[in-house]
Structure formats: C-alpha cells, structure tokens
N, C-alpha and C positions, 0 to 999 in steps of 0.2 A: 054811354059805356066807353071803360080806354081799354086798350088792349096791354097790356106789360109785356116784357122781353122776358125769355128765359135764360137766367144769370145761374153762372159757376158760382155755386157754395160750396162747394168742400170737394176734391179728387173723388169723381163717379158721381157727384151727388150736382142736380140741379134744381133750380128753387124761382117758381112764376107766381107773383102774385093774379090772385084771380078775381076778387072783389077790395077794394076797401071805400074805410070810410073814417073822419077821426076816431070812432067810439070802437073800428072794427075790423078786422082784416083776415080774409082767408088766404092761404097759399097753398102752392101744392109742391112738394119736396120729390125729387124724382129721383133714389139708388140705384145707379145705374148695372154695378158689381156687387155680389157676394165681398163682406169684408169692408164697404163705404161707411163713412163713420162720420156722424151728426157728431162733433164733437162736445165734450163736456161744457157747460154755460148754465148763465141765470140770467131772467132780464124779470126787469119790471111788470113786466102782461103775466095775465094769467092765460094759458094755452090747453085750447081742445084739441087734440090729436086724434086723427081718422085713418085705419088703416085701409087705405085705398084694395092695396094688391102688395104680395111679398110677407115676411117673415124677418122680424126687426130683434133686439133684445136692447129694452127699453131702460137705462138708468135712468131713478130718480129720486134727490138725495140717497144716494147708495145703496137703494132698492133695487133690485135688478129684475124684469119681467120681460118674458117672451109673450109678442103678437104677431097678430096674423089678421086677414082680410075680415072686414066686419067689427074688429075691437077697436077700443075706441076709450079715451080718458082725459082726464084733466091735471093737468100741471098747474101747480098753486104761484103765485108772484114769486120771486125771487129763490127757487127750487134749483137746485142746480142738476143738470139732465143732459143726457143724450144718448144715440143709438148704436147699435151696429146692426149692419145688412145683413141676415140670412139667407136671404133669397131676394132678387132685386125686384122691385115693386117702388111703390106712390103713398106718402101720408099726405091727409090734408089736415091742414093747420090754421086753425080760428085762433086768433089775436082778440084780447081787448085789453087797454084800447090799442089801436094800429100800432105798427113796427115802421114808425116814421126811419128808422135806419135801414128799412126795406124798397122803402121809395127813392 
C-alpha cells in the first residue's frame, strides 16, 4: 500500500488520493468552507462521485443539482462539471482510468 500526501486543489478545498491503479483511482476531495468551488472542467475519465459528508450544488454540462450525504452519481468522459460548497464536508471520487495528473 502507498500512502499520498494531501495536496491544495482549489482555496478551502483539499484533494488525497486514496487507492489507484492504471485502470482506477479513487480520491477524496476535502471543502473546507461554505462557498469552496471545484471549479468548472472536463477530462477524459469517466467520474463516480460519493457524497461523503456536506451539501454541494453539482454542475454538469449546465445542469445544476443539489447533494447531500449518501448521493452519489456519474459524470460521463469529457462532461464539463463542477461544484460549490454548501456546507463543508468530503466527495469521494472514482476515476477510470487513473488521473495520472493526480500522481
């Protein structure tokens, strides 16, 4: 097993991966404040999103949805997406395949 560091992604927001593997990778995204923001983006991976803990409002391609603890979805490949904080809390985020720009 390796251990990863936990790295600054975005002002409030911090981002550890927690497993990977080529075909795979989870992480766990940490909003620290009310108002932190996964900024707008697309990548290549298709992405599972797990609402650890907190209350997010989810774009994706310009669909806009409010989550909370226990939901949980799928971002299609090249989707463009991202959040804002509600209330600070944890997603965890399944990669396939890995976020080799993560390592």
């Amino acid at each position: 097993m390796t251990s990863f560091p936990v790295i600054d992604a975005d002002p409030d927001v911090t981002r550890q991966v927690l497993a990977d593997h080529p075909d795979l990778m989870v992480v766990a995204f940490c909003f620290n404040e009310e108002g932190a923001e996964g900024k707008l983006h697309n990548h290549p991976h298709v992405q599972s999103t797990f609402v650890k803990s907190g209350r997010f409002i989810f774009s994706v391609d310009g669909k806009k949805t409010e989550v909370g603890p226990g939901d949980s979805f799928v971002i299609p490949s090249n989707a463009e997406h991202g959040c804002v904080c509600l209330e600070p809390g944890t997603l965890i985020d399944t990669f396939t395949p890995r976020r080799d720009d993560f390592l």
